[in-house]
C-alpha positions as CSV (number, residue, x, y, z in Angstrom):
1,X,104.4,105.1,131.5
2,X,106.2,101.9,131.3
3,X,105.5,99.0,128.9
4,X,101.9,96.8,130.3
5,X,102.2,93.5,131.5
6,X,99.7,91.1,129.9
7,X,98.4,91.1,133.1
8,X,97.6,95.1,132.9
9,X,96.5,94.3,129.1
10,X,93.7,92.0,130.4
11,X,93.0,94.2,133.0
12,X,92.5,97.4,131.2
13,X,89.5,95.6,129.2
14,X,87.5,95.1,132.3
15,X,85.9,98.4,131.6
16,X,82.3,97.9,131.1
17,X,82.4,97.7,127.5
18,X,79.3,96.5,125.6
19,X,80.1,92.8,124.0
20,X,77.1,90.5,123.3
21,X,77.9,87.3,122.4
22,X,75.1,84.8,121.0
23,X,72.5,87.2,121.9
24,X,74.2,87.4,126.4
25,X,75.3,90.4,127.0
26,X,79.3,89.5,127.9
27,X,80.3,91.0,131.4
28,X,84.2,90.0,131.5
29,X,85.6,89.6,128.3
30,X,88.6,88.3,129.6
31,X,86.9,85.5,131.7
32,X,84.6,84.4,129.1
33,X,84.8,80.8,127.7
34,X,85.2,81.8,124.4
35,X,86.1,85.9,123.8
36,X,88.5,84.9,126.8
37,X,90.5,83.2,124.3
38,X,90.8,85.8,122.2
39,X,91.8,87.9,124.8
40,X,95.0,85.4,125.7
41,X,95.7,85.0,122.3
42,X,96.2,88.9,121.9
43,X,98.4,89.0,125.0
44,X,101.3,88.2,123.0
45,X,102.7,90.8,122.1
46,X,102.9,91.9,125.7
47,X,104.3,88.7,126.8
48,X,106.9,89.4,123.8
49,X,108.0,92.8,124.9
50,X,108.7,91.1,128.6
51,X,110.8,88.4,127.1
52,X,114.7,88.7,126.4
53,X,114.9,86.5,123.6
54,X,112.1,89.2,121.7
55,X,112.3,92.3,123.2
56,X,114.8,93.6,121.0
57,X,112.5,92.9,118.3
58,X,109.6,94.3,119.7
59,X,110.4,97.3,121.6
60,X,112.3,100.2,120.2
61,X,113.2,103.1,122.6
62,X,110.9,101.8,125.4
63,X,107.9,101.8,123.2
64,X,106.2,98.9,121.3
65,X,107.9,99.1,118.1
66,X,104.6,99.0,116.0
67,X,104.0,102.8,117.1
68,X,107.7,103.7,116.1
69,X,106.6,105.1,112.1
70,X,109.1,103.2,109.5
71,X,111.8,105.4,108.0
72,X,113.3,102.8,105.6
73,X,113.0,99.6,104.4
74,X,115.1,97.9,107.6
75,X,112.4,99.2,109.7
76,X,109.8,97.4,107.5
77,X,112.0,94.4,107.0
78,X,112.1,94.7,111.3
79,X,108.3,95.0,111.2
80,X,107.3,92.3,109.0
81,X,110.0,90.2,110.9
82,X,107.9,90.9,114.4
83,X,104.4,90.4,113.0
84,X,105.6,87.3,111.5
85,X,107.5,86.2,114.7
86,X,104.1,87.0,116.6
87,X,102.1,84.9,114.4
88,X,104.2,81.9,114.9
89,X,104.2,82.0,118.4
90,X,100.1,82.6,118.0
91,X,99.8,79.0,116.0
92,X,99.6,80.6,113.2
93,X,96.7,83.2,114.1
94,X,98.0,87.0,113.5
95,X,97.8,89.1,117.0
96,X,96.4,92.0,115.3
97,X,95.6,94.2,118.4
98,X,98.7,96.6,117.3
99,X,99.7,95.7,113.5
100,X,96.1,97.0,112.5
101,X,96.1,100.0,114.5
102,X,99.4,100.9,113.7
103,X,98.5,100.4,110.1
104,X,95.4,102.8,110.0
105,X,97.2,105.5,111.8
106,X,100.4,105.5,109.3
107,X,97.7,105.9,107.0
108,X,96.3,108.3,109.0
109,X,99.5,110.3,109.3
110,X,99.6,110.4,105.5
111,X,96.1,111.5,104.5
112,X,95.8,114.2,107.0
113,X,99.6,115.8,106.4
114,X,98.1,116.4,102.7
115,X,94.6,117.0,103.6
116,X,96.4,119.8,106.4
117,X,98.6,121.1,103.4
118,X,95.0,121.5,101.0
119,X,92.6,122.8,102.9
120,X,94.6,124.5,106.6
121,X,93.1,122.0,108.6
122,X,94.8,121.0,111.6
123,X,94.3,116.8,111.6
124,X,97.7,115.4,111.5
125,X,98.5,117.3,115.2
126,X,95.1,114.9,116.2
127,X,96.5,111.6,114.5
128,X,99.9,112.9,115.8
129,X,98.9,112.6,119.6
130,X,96.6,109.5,119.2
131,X,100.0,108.1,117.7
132,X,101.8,109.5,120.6
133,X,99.1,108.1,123.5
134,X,99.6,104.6,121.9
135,X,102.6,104.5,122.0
136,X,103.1,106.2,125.9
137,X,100.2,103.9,127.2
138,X,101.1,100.7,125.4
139,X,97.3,100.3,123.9
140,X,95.8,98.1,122.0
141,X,93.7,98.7,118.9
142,X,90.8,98.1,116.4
143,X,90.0,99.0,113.1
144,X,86.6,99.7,112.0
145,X,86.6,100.1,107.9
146,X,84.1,97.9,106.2
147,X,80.2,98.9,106.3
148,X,77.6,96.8,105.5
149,X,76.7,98.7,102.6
150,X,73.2,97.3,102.1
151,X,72.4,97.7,98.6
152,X,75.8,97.3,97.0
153,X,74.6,98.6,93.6
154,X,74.4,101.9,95.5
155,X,76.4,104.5,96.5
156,X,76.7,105.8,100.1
157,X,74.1,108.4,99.7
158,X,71.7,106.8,97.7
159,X,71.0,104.2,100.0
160,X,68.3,106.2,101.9
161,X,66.2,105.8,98.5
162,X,65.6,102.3,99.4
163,X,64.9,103.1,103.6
164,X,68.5,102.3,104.5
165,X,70.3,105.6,105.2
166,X,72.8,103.7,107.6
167,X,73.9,101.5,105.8
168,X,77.2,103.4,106.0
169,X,78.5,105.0,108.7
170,X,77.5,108.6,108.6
171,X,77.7,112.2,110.6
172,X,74.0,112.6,112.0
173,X,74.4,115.9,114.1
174,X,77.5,118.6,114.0
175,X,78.0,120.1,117.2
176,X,80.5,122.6,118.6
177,X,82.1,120.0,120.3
178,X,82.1,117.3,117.6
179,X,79.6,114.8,115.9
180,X,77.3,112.1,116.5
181,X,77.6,109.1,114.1
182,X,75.3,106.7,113.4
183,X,75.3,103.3,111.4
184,X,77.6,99.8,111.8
185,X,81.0,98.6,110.7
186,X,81.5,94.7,109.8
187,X,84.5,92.3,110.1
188,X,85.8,94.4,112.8
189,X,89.1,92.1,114.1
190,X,90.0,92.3,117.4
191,X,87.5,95.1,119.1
192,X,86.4,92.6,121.9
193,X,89.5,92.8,123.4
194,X,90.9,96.3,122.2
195,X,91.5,99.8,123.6
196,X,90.4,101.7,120.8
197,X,88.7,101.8,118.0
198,X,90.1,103.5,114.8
199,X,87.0,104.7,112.3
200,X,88.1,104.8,108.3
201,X,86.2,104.9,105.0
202,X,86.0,102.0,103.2
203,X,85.5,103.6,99.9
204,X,85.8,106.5,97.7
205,X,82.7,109.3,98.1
206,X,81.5,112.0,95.9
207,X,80.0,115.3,96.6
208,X,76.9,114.2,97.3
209,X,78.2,111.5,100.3
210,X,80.1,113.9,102.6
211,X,78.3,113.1,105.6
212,X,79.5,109.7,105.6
213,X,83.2,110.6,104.6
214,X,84.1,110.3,108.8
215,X,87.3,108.8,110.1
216,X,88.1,109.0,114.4
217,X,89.0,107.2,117.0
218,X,87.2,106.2,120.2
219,X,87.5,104.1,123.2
220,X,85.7,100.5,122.8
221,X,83.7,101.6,126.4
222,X,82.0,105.0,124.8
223,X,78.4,104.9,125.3
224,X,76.3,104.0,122.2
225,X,78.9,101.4,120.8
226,X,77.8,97.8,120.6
227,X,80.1,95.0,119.7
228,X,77.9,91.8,118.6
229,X,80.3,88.9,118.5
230,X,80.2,86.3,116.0
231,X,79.8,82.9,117.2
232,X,82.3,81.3,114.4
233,X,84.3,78.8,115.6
234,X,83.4,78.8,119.6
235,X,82.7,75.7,119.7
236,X,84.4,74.0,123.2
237,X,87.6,72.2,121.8
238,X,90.0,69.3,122.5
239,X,93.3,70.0,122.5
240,X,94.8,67.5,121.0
241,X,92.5,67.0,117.9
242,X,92.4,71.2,117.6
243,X,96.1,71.6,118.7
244,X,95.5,75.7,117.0
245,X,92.2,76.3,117.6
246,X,92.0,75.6,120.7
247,X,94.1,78.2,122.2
248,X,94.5,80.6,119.6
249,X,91.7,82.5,118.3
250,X,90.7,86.1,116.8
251,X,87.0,87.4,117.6
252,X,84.9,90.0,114.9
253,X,82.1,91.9,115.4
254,X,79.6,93.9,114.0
255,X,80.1,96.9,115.3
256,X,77.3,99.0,116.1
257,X,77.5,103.2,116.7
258,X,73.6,104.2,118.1
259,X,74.3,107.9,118.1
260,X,78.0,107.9,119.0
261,X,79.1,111.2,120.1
262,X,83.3,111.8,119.4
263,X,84.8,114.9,120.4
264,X,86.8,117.3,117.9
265,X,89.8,116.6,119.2
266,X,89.3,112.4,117.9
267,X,88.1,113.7,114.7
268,X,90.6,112.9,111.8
269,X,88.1,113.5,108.6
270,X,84.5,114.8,108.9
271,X,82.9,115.8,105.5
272,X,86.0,116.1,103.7
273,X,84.9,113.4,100.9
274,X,87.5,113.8,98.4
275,X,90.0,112.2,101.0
276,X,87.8,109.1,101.8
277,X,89.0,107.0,98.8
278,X,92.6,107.8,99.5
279,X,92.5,107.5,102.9
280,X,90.7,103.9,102.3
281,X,93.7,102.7,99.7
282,X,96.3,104.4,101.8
283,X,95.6,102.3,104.5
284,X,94.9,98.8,102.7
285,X,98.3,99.5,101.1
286,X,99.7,98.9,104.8
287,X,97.4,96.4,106.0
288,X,98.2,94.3,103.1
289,X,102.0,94.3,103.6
290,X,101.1,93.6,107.3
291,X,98.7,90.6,106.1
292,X,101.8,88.9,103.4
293,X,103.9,89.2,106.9
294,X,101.5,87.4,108.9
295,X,100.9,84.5,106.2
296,X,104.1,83.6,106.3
297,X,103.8,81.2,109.5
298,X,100.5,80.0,108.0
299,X,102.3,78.5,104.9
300,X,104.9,77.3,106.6
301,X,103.4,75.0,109.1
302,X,101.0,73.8,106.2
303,X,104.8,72.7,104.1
304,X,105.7,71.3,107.6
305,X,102.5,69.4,108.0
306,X,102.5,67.9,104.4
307,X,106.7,66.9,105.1
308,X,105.4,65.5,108.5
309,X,102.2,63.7,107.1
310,X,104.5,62.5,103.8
311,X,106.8,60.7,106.0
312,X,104.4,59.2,108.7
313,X,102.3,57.6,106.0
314,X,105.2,56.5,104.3
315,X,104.6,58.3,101.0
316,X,107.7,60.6,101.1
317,X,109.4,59.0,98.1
318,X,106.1,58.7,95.6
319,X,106.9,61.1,92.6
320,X,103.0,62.6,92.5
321,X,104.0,63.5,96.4
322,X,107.6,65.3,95.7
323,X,105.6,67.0,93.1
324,X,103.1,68.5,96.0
325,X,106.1,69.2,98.2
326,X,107.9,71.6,95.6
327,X,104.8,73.2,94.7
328,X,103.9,73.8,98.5
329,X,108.1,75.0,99.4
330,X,108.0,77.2,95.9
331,X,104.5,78.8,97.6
332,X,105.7,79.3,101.2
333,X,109.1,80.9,99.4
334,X,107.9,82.9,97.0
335,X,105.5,84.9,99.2
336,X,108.7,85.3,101.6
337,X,110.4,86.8,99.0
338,X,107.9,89.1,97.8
339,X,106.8,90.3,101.2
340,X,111.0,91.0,101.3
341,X,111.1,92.9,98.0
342,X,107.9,94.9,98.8
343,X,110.1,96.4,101.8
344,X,113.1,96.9,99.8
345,X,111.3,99.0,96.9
346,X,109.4,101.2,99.7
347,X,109.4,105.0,99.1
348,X,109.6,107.4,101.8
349,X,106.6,110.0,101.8
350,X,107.2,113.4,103.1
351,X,106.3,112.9,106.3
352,X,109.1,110.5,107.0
353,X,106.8,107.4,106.7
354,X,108.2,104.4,104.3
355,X,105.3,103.3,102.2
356,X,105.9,99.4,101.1
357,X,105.8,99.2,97.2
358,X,102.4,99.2,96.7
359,X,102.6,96.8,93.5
360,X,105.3,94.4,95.0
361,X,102.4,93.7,98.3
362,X,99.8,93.3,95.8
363,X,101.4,90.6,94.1
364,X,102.0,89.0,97.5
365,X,99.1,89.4,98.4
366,X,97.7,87.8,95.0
367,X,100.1,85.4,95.3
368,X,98.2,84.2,98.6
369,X,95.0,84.4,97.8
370,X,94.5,82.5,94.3
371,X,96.7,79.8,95.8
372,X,96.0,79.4,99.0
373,X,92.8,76.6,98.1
374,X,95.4,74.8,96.0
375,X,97.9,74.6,99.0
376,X,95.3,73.2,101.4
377,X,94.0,70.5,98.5
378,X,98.0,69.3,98.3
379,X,98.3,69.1,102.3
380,X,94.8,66.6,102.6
381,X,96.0,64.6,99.5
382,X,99.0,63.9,101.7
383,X,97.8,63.7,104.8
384,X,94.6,61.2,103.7
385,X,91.1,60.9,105.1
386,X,91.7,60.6,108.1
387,X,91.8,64.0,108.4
388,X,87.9,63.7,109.1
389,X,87.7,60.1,110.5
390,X,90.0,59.4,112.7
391,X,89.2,58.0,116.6
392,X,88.7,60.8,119.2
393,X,91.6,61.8,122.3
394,X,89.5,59.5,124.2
395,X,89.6,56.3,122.0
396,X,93.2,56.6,122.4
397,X,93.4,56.8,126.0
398,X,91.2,54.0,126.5
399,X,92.0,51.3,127.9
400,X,89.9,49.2,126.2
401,X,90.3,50.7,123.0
402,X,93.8,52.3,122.6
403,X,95.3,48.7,121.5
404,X,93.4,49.0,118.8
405,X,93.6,52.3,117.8
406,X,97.5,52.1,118.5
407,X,97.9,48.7,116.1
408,X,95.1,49.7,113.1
409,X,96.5,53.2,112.8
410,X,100.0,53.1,112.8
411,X,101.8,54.6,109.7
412,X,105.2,53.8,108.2
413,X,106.9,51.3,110.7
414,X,108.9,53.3,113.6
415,X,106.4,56.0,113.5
416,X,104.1,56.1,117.1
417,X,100.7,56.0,116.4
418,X,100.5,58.9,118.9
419,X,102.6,61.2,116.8
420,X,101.2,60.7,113.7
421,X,97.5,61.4,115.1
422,X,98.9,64.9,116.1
423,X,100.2,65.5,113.2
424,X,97.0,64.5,111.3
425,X,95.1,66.4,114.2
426,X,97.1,69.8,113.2
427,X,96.2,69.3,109.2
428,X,93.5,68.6,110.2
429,X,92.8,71.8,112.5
430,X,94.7,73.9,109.8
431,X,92.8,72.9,107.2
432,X,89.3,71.2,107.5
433,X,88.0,72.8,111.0
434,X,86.2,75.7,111.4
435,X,89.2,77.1,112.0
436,X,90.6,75.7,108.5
437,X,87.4,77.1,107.1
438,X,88.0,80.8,108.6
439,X,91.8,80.3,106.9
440,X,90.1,80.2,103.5
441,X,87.5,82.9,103.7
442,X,90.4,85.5,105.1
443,X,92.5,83.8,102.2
444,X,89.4,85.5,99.7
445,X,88.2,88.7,101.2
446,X,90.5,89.6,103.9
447,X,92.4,93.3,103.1
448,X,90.5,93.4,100.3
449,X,88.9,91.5,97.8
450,X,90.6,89.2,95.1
451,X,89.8,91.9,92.2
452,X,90.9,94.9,94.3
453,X,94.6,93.3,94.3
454,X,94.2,93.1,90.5
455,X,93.4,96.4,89.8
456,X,96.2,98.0,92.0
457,X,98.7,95.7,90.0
458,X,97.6,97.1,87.3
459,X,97.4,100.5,88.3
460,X,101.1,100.9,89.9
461,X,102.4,98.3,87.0
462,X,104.8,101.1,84.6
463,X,103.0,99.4,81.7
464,X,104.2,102.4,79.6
465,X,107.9,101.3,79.8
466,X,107.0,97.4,79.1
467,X,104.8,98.3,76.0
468,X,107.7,100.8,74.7
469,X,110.1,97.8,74.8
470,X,108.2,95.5,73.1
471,X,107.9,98.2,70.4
472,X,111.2,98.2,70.5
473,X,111.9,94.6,69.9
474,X,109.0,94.6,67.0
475,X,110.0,97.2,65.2
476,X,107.3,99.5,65.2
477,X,108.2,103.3,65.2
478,X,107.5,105.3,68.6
479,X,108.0,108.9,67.6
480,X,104.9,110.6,67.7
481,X,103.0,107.7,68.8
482,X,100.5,108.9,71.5
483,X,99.2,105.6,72.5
């Protein structure tokens, strides 16, 4: 089967699927005024794979080259290069309906190769021909990971002590067949307009929680799954005062399994809850090299706004504004050149698969996060308040009212008043929206939390080696020393 159109992408989600969106049950998600969107948005990376000046980038072999498994760091250089290419072309919003698919089942492909070579299973021949299907019908994917975990001083398993048993996704029936799961996934990117949903853990279990150590993969139409929509950012937008917003946008869902039956063959874990936390970590390890590739774009068009705004106002020269402009160009470069170097240290694991360094993505990925607020703060100093006060699309085309709004908010002389609204309508939409305001919670908590980032720093960091050396250099004898 050849590559889809992004006419056959659209129309292979017309399938009856369950969406609800503020409470309406959604009957086309790809004519709907707001999921619709989303559904465009994600379209790119089939327009990509039809156009000459990408396709080489994007297809490898005739297949989408997201579902061709890295073998050294030039393929993961290549894929960061095509997520971040994507995300450019989508304003700045990640595609996600491959990058986080793919992810999960390289994971996938690692967990179950070890958890085969432990216990004689047979789950890397299943994650082996879901890999295969993507890639020979061109889908596009979900992942579900995240439950909503109720009482988060609680374990998996204890949760039914306080009347919540399902507050994690769990196994409620083993059948011949396969299972029935029960329960709901949060945050879930993308599944409106997806093929499939991929299932993962979204911790480590003991003993005592192996009914809800479950990993599989389903279509979004099987009966008993519900996608609720949330309603963030759906508000009907101009386009020239939301120049991003307004035709780029991601949608997430709770995502609801009432008695979800998946058949052995889709079954990747089930029970086995040793492999749930590794499995969980495995997977972030990717997503996260896949999220410092798609930030890239993000950082740049906010250096490229505060340049823009700098020079409209006619602030380019002041010394506290150079000072804002390095800081934001050392930012935007040094999370380019970690995402590099996190390529370029990859190991290769026995199955073929090159893992990016896991410490190297981290500190990307830290990198990001902690300075992300600061980066938005030094774009709105620039730009000024007019981020949030400036005269409406309208104002300017009337013809009562554009003189004035042409003559009063002007910036440095030569600049058209036009120009430097849209340029003050992007900072704006980047950074003080609801769309700015999604920015910074994904800058907090998106693959993974803040803390999570520091304690896989310091878990992969060789601190062995840098506390030798600074023996070394003190003078403090080593032989014999256990500590």
């Amino acid at each position: 089967m050849p590559l889809r159109t992004p006419e056959q992408y659209l129309e292979s989600l017309r399938d009856g699927r369950r969406v609800y969106y503020r409470g309406r049950r959604v009957e086309d998600v790809t004519t709907h005024p707001v999921i619709g969107i989303a559904a465009r948005h994600a379209a790119i990376d089939y327009e990509m794979a039809e156009d000459p000046a990408y396709r080489d980038l994007a297809v490898v072999d005739g297949v989408s080259r997201y579902f061709v498994p890295p073998r050294n760091a030039d393929d993961l250089l290549a894929r960061s290069r095509l997520i971040e290419t994507a995300t450019r072309l989508g304003g700045t919003l990640v595609v996600l309906i491959k990058e986080i698919g793919s992810d999960a089942l390289y994971a996938l492909s690692i967990v179950a190769a070890e958890l085969d070579r432990r216990t004689g299973s047979a789950y890397a021949l299943r994650v082996r021909a879901l890999l295969e299907r993507c890639a020979a019908e061109d889908l596009a994917i979900a992942v579900a990971q995240t439950d909503v975990k109720g009482d988060r001083s609680l374990g998996p398993a204890e949760q039914a002590a306080r009347g919540n048993p399902d507050a994690y996704l769990r196994v409620v029936e083993r059948r011949g067949d396969g299972i029935v799961v029960r329960g709901a996934k949060a945050h879930t990117s993308v599944s409106t307009n997806a093929n499939e949903l991929i299932v993962l853990p979204t911790r480590a279990m003991g003993e005592a929680d192996a009914d809800y150590a479950v990993s599989f993969a389903i279509p979004i139409d099987t009966p008993g799954l519900t996608l609720i929509a949330g309603p963030h950012g759906g508000a009907s937008q101009s386009g020239f005062e939301h120049p991003v917003s307004s035709r780029h946008k991601m949608m997430e869902t709770l995502t609801v399994f009432d008695d979800v039956f998946v058949p052995n063959e889709r079954i990747f874990l089930a029970g086995e809850w040793q492999f749930a936390g590794p499995l969980a970590l495995t997977f972030v390890e990717f997503h996260r090299f896949t999220a410092v590739s798609y930030k890239l774009p993000l950082v740049d068009v906010l250096v490229g706004a505060a340049l823009l705004l700098a020079d409209y106002n006619g602030v380019e020269r002041a010394g506290h504004v150079r000072d804002k402009l390095a800081w934001l160009i050392a930012y935007a470069e040094g999370l380019r050149a970690l995402t590099h170097i996190a390529a370029h240290r990859c190991t290769t694991h026995a199955t073929g698969i090159a893992i990016p360094d896991p410490l190297t993505v981290n500190v990307a990925k830290l990198h990001f996060a902690t300075n992300y607020h600061q980066a938005v703060a030094r774009v709105q100093d620039i730009a000024g308040g007019l981020l949030v006060t400036a005269p409406a699309a309208e104002d300017l085309a009337s013809p009562d009212l554009g003189e004035y709004v042409r003559r009063y908010l002007g910036g440095k002389l030569g600049v058209d008043t036009e120009a430097r609204l849209r340029a003050l309508n992007l900072a704006s939409d980047l950074t003080a929206s609801d769309f700015g305001g999604y920015q910074e919670v994904l800058a907090i908590h998106a693959e993974g939390s803040i803390e999570a980032e520091k304690l896989t720093i310091l878990r992969n960091y060789d601190a062995g080696a840098a506390k030798a050396y600074a023996k070394q250099l003190a003078g403090i004898e080593t032989t014999g020393d256990r500590r």
